[in-house]
N, C-alpha and C positions, 0 to 999 in steps of 0.2 A: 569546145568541140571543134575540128577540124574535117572537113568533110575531103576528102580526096576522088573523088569522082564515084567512087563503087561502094564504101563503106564512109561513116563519122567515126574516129576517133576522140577521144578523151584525153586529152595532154594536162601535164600540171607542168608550172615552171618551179625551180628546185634553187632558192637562195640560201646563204649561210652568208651573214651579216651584211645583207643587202646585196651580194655580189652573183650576179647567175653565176649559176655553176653546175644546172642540170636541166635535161626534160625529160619528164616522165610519159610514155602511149600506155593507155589499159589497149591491153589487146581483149578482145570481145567475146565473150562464151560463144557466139557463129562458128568461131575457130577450131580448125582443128589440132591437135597436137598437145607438147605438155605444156607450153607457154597458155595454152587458152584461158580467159579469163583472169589475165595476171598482169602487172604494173613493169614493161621494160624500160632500163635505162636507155633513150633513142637517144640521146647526144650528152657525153661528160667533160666539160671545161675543167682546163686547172686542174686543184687536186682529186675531182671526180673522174677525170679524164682514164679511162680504161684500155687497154691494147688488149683483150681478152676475147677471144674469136666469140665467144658468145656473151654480151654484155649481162650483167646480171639482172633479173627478172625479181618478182617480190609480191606477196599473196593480195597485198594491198598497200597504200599510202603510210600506213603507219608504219609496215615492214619497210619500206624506202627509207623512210625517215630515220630506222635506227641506226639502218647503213651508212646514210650521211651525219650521223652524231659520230659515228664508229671515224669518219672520215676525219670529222672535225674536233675529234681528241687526240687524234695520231698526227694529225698536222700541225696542232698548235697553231692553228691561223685564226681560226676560227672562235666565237663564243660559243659555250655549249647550247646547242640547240636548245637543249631541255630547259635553259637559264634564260634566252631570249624567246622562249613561244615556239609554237609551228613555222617552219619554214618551209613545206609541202603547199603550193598556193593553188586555189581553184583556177583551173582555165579551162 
């Protein structure tokens, strides 16, 4: 949890074989808008890294994770997610 003065946020940190490479904020059903209650990508390293005026957003942890499997077979850098475990980590 990360408390920012007015709200706590929920961040996970985002590895592919041990290497950061992402952070995930739940933005909070409080919210309003389409993002509410959804998983955005707030900061992408490397090949997560995004120039996309609106980073992409995701229902839950699991949807995140497909994205970075999807990352991590198109880049060949990485082991398959699926073959190394979760790499979606609690924080």
């Amino acid at each position: 949890m990360f408390d920012n003065g007015s709200q706590r946020l929920e961040s996970r940190l985002v590895f592919l074989d041990d290497v950061f490479v992402a952070v995930l904020t739940h933005i909070g059903a409080e919210h309003s808008g389409a993002r509410s209650g959804k998983w955005l990508l707030k900061v992408g390293c490397g090949p997560c890294e995004t120039a996309a005026k609106e980073p992409p957003s995701f229902q839950d942890p699991q949807e995140a994770s497909e994205w970075f499997a999807a990352i991590a077979a198109r880049t060949g850098r990485f082991t398959d997610p699926a073959e190394s475990g979760s790499f979606v980590s609690r924080g």
